[in-house]
BATI-256417 format. One record per residue (C-alpha): residue number from 1; x, y, z. Coordinates in Angstrom, 1 decimal, always signed. Example, Ala and Ser with C-alpha at 12.3 -4.5 7.8 and 13.67 -1.06 7.14 Angstrom:
! BATI-256417
<atom pos="1" px="+12.3" py="-4.5" pz="+7.8"/>
<atom pos="2" px="+13.7" py="-1.1" pz="+7.1"/>
//
This chain:
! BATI-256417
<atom pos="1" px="+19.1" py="-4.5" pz="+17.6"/>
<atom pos="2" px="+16.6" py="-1.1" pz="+17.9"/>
<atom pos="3" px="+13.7" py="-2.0" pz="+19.7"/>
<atom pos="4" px="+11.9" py="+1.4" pz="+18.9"/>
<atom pos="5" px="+8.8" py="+2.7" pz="+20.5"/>
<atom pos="6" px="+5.7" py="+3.7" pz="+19.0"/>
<atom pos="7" px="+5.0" py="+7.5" pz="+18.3"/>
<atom pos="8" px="+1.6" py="+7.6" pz="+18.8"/>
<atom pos="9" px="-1.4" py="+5.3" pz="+18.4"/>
<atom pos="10" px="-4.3" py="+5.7" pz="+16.0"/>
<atom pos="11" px="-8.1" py="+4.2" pz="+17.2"/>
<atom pos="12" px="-11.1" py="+4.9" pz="+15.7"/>
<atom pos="13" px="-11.7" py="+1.3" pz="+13.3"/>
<atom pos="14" px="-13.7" py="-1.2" pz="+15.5"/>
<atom pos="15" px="-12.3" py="-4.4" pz="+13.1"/>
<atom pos="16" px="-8.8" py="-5.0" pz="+12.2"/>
<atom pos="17" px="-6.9" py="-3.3" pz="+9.3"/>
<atom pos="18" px="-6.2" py="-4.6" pz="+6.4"/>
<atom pos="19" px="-4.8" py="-1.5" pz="+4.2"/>
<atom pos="20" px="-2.6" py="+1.8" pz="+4.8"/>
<atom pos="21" px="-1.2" py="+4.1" pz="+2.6"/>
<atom pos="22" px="+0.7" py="+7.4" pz="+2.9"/>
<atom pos="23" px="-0.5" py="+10.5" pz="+1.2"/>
<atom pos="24" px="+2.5" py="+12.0" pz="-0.8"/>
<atom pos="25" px="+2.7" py="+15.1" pz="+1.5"/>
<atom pos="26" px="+3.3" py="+12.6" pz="+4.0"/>
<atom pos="27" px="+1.0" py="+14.5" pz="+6.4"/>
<atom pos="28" px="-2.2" py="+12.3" pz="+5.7"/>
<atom pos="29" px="-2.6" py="+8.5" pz="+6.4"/>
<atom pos="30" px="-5.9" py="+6.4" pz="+5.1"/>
<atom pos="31" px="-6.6" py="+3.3" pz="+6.3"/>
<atom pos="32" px="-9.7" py="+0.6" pz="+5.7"/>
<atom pos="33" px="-10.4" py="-2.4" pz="+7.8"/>
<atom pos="34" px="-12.5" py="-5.6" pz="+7.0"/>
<atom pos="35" px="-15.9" py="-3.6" pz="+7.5"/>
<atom pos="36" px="-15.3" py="-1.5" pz="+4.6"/>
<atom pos="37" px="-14.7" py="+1.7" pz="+6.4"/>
<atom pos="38" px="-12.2" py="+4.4" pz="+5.3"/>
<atom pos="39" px="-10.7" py="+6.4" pz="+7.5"/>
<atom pos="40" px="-8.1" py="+9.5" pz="+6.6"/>
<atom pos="41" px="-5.9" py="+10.8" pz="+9.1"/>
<atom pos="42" px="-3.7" py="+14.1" pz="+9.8"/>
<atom pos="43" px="-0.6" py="+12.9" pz="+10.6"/>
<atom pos="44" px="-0.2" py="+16.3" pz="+12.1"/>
<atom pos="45" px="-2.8" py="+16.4" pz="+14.9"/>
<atom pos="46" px="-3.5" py="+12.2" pz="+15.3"/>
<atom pos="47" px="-6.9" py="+12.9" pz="+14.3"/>
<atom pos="48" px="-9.6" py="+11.5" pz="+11.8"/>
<atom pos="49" px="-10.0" py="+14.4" pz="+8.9"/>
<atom pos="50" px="-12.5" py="+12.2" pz="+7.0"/>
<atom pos="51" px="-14.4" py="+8.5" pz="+8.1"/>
<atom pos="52" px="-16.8" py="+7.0" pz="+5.7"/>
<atom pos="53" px="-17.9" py="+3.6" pz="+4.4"/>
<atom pos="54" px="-17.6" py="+3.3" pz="+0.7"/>
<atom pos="55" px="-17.5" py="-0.9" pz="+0.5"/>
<atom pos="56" px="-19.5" py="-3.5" pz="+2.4"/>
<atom pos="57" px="-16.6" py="-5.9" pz="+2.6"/>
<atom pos="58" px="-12.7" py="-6.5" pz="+3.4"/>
<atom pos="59" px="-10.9" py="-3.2" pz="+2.1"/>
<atom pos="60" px="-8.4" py="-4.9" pz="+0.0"/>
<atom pos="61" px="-6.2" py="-1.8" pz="-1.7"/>
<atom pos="62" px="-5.8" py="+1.7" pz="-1.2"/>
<atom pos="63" px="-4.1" py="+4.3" pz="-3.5"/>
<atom pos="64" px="-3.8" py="+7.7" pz="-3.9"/>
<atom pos="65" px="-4.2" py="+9.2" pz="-7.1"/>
<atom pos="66" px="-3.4" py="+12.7" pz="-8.4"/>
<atom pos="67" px="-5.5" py="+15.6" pz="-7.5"/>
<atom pos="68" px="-6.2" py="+14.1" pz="-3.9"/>
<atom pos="69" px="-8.5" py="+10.9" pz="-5.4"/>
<atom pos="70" px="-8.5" py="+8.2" pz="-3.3"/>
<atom pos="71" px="-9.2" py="+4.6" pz="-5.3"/>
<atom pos="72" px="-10.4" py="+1.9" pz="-3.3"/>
<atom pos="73" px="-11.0" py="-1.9" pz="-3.9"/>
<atom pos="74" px="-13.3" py="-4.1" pz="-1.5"/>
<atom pos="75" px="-14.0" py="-7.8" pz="-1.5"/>
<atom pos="76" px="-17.4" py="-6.6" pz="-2.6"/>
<atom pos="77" px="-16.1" py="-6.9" pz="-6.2"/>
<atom pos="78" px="-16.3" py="-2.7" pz="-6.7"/>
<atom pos="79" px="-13.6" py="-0.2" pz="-7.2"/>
<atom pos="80" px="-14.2" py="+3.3" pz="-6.4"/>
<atom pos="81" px="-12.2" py="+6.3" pz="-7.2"/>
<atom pos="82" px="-13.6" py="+9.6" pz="-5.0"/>
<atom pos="83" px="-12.4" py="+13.2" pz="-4.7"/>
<atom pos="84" px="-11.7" py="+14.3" pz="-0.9"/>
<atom pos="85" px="-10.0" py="+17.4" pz="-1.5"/>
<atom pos="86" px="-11.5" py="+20.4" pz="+0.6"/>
<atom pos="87" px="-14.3" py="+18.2" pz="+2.0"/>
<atom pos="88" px="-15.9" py="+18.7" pz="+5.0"/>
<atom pos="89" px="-16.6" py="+15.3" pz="+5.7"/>
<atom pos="90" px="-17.7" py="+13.4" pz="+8.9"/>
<atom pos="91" px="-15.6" py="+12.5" pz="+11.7"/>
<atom pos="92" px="-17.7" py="+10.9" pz="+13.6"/>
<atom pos="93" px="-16.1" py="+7.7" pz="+15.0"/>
<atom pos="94" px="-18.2" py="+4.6" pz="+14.1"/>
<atom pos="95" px="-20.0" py="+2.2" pz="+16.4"/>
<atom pos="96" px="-20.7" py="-1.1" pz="+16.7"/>
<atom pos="97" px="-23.0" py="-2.4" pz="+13.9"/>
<atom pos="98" px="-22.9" py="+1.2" pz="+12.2"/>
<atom pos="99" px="-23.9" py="+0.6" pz="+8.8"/>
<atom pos="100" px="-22.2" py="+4.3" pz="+7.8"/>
<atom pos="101" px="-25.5" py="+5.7" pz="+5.7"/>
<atom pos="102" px="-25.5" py="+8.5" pz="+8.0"/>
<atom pos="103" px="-21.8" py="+8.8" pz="+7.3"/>
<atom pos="104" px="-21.5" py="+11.9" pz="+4.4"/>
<atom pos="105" px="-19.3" py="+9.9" pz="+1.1"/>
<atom pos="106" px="-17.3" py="+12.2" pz="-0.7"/>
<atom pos="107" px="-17.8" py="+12.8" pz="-4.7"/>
<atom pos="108" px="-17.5" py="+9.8" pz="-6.5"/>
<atom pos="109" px="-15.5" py="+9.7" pz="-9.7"/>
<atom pos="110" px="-15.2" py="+6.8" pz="-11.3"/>
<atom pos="111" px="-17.3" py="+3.0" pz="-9.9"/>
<atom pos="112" px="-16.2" py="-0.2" pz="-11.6"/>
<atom pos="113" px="-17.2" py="-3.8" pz="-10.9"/>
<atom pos="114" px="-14.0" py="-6.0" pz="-10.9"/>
<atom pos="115" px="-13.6" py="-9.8" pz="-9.3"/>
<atom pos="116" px="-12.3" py="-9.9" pz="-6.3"/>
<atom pos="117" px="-12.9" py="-13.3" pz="-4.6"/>
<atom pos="118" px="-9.1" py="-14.2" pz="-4.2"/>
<atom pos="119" px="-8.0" py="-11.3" pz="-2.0"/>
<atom pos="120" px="-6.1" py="-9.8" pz="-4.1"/>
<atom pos="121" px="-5.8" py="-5.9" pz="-4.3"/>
<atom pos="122" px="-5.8" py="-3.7" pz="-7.4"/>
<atom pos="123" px="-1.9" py="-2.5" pz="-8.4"/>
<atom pos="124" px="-1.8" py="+1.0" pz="-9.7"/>
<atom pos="125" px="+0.7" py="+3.4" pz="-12.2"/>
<atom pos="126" px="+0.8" py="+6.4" pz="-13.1"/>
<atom pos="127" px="-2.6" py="+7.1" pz="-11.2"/>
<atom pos="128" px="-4.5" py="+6.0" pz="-14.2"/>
<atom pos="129" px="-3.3" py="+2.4" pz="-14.7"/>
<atom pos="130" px="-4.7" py="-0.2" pz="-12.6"/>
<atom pos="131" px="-4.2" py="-4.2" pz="-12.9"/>
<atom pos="132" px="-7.0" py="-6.7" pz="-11.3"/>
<atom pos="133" px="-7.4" py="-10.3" pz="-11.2"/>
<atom pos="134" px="-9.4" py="-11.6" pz="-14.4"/>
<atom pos="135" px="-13.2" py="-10.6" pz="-14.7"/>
<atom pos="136" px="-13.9" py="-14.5" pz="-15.4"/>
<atom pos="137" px="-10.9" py="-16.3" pz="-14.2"/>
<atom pos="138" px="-8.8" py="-15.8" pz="-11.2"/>
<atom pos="139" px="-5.9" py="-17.0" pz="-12.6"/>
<atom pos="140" px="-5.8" py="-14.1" pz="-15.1"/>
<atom pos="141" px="-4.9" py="-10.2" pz="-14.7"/>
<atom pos="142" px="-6.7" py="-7.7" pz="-17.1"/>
<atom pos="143" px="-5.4" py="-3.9" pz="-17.2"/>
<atom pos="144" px="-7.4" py="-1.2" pz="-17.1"/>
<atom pos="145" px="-6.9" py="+2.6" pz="-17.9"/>
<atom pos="146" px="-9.3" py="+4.6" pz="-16.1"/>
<atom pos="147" px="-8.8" py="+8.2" pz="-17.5"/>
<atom pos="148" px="-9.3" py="+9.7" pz="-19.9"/>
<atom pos="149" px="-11.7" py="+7.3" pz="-21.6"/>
<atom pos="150" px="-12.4" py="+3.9" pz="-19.4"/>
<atom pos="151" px="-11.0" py="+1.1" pz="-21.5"/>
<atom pos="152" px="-9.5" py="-2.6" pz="-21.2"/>
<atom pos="153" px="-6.6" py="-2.6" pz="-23.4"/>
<atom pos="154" px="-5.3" py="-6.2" pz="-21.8"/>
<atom pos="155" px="-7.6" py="-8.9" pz="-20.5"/>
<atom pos="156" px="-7.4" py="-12.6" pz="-19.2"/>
<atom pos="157" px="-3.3" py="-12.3" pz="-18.7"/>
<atom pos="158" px="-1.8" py="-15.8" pz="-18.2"/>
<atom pos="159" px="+1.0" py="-18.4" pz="-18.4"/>
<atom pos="160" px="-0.2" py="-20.7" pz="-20.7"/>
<atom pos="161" px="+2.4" py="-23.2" pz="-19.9"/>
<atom pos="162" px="+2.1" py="-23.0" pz="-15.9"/>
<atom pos="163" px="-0.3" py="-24.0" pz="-13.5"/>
<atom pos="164" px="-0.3" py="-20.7" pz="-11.1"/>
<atom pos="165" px="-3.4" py="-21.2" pz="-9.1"/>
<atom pos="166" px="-5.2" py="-17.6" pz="-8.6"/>
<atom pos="167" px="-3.4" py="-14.4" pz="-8.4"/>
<atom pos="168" px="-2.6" py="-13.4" pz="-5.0"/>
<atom pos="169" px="-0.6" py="-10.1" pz="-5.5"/>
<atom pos="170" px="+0.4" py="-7.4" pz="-7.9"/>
<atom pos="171" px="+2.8" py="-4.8" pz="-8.3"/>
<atom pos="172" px="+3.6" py="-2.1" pz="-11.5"/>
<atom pos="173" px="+7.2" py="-1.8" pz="-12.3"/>
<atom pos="174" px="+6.1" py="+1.0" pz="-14.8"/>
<atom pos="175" px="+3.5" py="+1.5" pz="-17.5"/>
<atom pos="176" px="+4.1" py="-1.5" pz="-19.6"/>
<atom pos="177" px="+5.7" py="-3.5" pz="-16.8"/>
<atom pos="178" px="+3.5" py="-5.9" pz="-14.1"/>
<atom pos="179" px="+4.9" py="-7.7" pz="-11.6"/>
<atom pos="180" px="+2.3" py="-11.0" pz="-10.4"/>
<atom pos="181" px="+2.5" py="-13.6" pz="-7.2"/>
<atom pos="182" px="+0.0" py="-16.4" pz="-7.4"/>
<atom pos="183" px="-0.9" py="-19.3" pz="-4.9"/>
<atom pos="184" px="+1.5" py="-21.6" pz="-6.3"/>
<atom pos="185" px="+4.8" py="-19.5" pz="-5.1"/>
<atom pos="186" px="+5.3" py="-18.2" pz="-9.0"/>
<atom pos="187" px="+6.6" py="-14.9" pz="-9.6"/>
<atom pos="188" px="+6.0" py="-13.6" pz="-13.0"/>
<atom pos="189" px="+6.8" py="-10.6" pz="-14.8"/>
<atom pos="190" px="+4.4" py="-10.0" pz="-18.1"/>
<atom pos="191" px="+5.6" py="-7.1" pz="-20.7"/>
<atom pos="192" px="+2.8" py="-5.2" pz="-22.2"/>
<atom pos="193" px="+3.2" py="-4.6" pz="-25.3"/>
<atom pos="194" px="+1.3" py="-2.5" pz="-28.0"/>
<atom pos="195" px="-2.0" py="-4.0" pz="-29.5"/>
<atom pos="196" px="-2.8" py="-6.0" pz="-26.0"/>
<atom pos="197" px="-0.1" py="-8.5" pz="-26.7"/>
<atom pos="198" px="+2.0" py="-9.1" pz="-23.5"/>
<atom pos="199" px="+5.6" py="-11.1" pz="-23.3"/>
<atom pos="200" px="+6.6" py="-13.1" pz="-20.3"/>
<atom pos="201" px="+10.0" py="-11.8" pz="-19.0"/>
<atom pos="202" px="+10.5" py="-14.0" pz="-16.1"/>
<atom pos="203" px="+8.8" py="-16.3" pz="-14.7"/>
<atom pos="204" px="+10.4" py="-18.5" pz="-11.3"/>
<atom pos="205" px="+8.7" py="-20.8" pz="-8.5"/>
<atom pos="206" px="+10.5" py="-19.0" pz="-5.5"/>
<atom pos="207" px="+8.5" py="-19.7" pz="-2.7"/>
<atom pos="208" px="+6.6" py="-22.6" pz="-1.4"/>
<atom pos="209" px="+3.7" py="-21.2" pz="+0.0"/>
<atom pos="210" px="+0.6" py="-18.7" pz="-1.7"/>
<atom pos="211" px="+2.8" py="-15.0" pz="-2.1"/>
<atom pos="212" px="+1.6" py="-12.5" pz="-0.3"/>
<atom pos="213" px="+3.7" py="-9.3" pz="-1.1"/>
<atom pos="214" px="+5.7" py="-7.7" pz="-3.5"/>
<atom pos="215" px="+7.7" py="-4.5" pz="-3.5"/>
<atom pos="216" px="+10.3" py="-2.5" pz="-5.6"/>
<atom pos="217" px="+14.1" py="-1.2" pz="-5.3"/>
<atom pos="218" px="+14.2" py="+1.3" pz="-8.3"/>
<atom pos="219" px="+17.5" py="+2.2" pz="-7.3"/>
<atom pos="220" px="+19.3" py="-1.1" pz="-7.5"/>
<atom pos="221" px="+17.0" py="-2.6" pz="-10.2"/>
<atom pos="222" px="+15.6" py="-5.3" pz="-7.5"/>
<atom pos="223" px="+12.4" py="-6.5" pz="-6.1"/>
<atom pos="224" px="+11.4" py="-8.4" pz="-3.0"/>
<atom pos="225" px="+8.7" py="-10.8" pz="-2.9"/>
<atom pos="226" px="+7.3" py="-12.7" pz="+0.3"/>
<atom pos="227" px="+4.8" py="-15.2" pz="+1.1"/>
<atom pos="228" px="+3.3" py="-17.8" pz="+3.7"/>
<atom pos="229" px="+6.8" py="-19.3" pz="+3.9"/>
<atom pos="230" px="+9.4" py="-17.4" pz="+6.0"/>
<atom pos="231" px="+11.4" py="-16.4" pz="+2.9"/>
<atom pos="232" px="+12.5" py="-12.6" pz="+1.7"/>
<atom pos="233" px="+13.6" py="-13.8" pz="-1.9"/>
<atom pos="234" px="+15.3" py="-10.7" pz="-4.1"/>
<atom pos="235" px="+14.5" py="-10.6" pz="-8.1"/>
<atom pos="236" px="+16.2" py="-9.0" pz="-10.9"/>
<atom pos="237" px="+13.7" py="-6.6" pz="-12.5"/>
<atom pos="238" px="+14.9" py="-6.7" pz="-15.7"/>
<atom pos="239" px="+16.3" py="-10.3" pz="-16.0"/>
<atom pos="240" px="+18.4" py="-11.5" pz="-19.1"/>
<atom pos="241" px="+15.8" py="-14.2" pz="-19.5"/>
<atom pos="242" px="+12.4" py="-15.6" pz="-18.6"/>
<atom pos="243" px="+14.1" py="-18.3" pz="-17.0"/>
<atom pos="244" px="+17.0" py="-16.4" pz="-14.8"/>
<atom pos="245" px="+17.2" py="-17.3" pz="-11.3"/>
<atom pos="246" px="+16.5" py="-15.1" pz="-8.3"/>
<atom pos="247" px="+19.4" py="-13.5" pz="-7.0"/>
<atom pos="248" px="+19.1" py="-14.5" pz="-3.1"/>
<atom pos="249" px="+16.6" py="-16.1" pz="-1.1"/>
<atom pos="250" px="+17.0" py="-14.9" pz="+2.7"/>
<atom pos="251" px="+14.9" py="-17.0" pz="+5.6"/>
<atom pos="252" px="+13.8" py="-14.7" pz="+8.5"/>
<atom pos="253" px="+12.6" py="-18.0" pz="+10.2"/>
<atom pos="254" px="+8.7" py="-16.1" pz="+11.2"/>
<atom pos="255" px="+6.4" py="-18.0" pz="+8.5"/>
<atom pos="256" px="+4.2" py="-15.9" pz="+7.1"/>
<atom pos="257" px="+5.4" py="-13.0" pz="+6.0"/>
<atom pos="258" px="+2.2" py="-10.8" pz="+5.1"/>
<atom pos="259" px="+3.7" py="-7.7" pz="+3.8"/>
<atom pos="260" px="+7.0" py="-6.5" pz="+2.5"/>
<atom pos="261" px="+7.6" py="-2.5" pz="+1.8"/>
<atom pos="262" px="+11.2" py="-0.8" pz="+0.7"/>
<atom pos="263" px="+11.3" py="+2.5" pz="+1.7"/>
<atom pos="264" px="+11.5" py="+5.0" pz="-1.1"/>
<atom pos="265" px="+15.1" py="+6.0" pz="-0.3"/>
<atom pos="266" px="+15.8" py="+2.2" pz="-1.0"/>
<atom pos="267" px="+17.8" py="+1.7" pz="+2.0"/>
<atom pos="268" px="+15.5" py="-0.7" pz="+4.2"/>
<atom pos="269" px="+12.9" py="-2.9" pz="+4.2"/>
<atom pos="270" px="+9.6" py="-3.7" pz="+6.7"/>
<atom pos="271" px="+8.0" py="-7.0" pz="+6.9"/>
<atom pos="272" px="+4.9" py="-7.8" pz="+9.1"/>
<atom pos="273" px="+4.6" py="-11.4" pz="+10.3"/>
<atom pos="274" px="+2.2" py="-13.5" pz="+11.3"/>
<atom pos="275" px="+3.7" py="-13.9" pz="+14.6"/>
<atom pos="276" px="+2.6" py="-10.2" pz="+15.6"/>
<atom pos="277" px="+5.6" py="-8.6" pz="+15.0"/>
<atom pos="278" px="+7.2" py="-6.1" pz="+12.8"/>
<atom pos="279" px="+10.5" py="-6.5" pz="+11.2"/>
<atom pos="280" px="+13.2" py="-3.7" pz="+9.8"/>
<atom pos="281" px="+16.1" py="-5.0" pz="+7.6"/>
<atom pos="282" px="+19.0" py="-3.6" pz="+5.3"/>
<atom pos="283" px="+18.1" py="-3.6" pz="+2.2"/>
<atom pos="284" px="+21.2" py="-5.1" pz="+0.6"/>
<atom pos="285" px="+22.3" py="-7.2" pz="+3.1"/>
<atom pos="286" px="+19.1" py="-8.2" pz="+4.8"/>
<atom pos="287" px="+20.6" py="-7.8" pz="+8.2"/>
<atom pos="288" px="+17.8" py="-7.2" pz="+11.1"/>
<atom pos="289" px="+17.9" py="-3.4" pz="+12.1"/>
<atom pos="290" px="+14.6" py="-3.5" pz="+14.4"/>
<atom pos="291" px="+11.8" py="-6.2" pz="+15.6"/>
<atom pos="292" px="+9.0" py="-5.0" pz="+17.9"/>
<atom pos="293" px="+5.9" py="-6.1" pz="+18.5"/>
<atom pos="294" px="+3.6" py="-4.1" pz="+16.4"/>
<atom pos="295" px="+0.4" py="-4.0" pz="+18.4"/>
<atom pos="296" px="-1.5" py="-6.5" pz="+21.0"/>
<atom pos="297" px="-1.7" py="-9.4" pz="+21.2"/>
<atom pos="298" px="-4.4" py="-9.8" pz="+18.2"/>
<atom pos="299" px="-1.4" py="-9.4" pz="+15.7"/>
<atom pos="300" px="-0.4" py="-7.1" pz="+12.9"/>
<atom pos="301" px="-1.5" py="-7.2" pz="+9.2"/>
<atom pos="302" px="+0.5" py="-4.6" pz="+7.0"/>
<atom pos="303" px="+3.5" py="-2.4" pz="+7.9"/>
<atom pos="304" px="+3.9" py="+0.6" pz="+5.0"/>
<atom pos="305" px="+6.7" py="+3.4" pz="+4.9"/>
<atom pos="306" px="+6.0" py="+7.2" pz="+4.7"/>
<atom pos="307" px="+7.9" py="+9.3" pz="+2.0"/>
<atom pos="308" px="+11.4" py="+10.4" pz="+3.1"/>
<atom pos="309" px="+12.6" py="+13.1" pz="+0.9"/>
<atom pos="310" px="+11.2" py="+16.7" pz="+1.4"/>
<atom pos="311" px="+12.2" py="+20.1" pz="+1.0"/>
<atom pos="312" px="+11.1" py="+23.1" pz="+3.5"/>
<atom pos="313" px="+7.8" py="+25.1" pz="+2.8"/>
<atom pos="314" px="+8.9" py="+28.9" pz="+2.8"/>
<atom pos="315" px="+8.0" py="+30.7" pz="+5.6"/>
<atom pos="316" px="+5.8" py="+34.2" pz="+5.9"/>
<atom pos="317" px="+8.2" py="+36.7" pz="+5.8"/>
<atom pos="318" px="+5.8" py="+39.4" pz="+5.4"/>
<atom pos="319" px="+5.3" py="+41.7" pz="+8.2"/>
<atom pos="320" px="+3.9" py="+45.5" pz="+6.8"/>
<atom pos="321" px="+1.2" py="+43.6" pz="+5.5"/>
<atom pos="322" px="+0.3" py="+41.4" pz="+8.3"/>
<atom pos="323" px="-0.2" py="+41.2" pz="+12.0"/>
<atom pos="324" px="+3.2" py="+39.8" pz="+13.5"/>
<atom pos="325" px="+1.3" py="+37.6" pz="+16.1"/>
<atom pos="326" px="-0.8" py="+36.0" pz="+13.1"/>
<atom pos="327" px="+2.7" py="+35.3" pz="+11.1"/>
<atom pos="328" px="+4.6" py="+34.0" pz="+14.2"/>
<atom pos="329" px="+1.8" py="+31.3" pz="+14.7"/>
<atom pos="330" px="+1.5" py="+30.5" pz="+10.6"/>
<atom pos="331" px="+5.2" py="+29.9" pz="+10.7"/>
<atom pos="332" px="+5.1" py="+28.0" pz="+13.9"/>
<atom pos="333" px="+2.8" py="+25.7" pz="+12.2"/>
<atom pos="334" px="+4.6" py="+25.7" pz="+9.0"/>
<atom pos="335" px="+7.7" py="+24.5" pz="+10.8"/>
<atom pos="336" px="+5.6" py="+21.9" pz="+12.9"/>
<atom pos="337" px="+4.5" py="+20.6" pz="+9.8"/>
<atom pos="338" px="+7.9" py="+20.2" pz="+7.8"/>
<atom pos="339" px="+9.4" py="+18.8" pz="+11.0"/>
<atom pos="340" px="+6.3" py="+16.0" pz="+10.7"/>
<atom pos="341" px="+7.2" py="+15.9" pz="+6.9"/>
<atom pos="342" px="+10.4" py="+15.2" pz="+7.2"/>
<atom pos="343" px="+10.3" py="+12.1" pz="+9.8"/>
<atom pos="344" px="+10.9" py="+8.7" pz="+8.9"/>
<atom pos="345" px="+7.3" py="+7.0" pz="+9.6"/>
<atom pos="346" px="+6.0" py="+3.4" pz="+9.3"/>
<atom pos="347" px="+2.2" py="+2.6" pz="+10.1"/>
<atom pos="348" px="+1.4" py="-0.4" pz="+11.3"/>
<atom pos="349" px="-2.0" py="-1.9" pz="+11.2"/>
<atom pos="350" px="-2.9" py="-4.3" pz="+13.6"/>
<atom pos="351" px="-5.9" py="-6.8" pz="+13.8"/>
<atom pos="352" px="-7.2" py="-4.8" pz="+17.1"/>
<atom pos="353" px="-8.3" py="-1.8" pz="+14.7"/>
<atom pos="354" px="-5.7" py="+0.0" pz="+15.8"/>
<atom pos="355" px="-2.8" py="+2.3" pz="+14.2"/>
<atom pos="356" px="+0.5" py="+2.5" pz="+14.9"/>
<atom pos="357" px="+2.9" py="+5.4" pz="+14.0"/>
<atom pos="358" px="+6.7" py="+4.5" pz="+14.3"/>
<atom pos="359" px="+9.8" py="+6.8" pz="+13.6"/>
<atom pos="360" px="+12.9" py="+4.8" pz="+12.3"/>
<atom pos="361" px="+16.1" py="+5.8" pz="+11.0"/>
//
């Protein structure tokens, strides 16, 4: 079994984290924390490009859009969508207590008020299509399409026939596909169908404990969903009936398994545990690649994957027109910066408000 070693460690947040996500250029990181501050990092130089504090409570989801906007969703019931593109925001690192009004926000696009009181984060597709917990109920999921007019075209999404308990996780499969965890241990896939009606394609008590994660295999058709329990159970995603069985249930023995991510080449899996360690796993036959222990001894919260398939930026070839020395050290960068591209990289957020960055297979 690999026991790898981190790459480097990222510190700036002074609480622990509790959301990272990958820009798609896979040279940017963003991460919150349970303060509310949002923090986005050159993967490049190990350095905050931009620290702010949009929310005044637990950062719950983070998502990149198109056009470099950054949506946000906070315990303090808000979404936020903001444009960071060719900003010069602050860097400054925040202190103790900082409340962050002297920290610079970047331009605000779009504010919502959602519920968030059952720590669930917002699920996004296509950059545009976002899915909440219910305004009113917790139990319930509405859908939202943000651009190009704000609307609601589904609200108060349910079982009728099952008692879930509140939402806990959700996941797009594609536009007119949502994938939902709830506290019972249900996993349910709703269609969405046209004039807000929605169809319940599966629907299966997996787990025994609240879920906490859910992520998607687009090459085999699969998803993963994991939970308080110490179970890894695989779905079908388009299953002959709403009352199909999972296709294997795999016990890692380490309860709580707080999130699960498959790496966009499909190939392996990450799990964080409760027990402070990160895990690495086959995807198809769920055999342990990797464990480590993903920070100190305060514990990990969320392990994601960076992209994995790039192609190399030309380099300046130009040399009548410019000064050799000046393209020499442009394409000296520019290889630096495919090279960082083109590694394999999971961030690890860890309840000591630290980052860290891990290169594996």
């Amino acid at each position: 079994m690999l026991i790898p070693v981190a790459s480097a460690t990222l510190r700036a947040h002074n609480s622990p984290i509790t959301s990272v996500a990958f820009h798609a250029d896979n040279t940017r990181l963003v991460s919150g924390d349970e303060e509310g501050w949002v923090i986005q990092w050159s993967i490049i130089t190990r350095r905050p490009m931009s620290i702010f504090r949009p929310h005044r409570g637990v950062i719950l989801a983070l998502h990149w859009l198109k056009d470099d906007l950054l949506l946000t969703h906070a315990r303090d019931n808000k979404i936020y969508v903001f444009r960071i593109e060719n900003q010069n925001l602050d860097t400054r690192l925040p202190t103790a207590n900082d409340s962050g009004e002297s920290h610079q926000k970047p331009w605000m696009v779009l504010s919502m008020d959602v519920n968030a009181l059952n720590f669930c984060g917002a699920a996004v597709v296509e950059t545009n299509r976002i899915a909440v917990p219910g305004t009113l109920d917790s139990d319930t999921i509405d859908v939202y399409d943000l651009f190009p007019d704000f609307s609601r075209p589904y609200k108060a999404i349910k079982h009728n026939n099952l008692k879930t308990g509140i939402v806990m996780t959700l996941q797009f499969a594609s536009r007119t596909k949502l994938l939902s965890g709830y506290e019972s241990g249900h996993v349910i896939i709703f269609e969405l169908l046209n004039n807000a009606v929605t169809a319940i394609c599966y629907a299966n008590k997996c787990h025994t404990q609240p879920l906490l994660s859910l992520s998607i295999n687009y090459i085999d058709n699969t998803f993963l969903s994991s939970s308080a329990d110490s179970k890894l159970v695989k779905h079908l995603l388009s299953p002959t009936s709403a009352e199909s069985e999972s296709l294997s249930t795999n016990d890692i023995h380490h309860s709580g398994i707080s999130s699960v991510d498959v790496r966009d080449d499909n190939k392996i899996i990450t799990v964080a545990c409760w027990d402070g360690r990160v895990r690495v796993f086959l995807y198809k036959s769920c055999n342990v690649l990797a464990s480590f222990k993903g920070g100190r001894q305060d514990g990990v919260t969320v392990a994601r994957f960076g992209k994995t398939v790039w192609e190399d930026e030309a380099y300046t070839t130009d040399l009548e027109s410019k000064d050799s020395r000046v393209v020499q050290k442009s394409n000296i960068l520019l290889r630096h910066e495919n090279k960082i591209k083109k590694k394999h990289w999971i961030a690890v957020g860890g309840k000591d408000g630290r980052i860290g960055l891990w290169e594996i297979y």
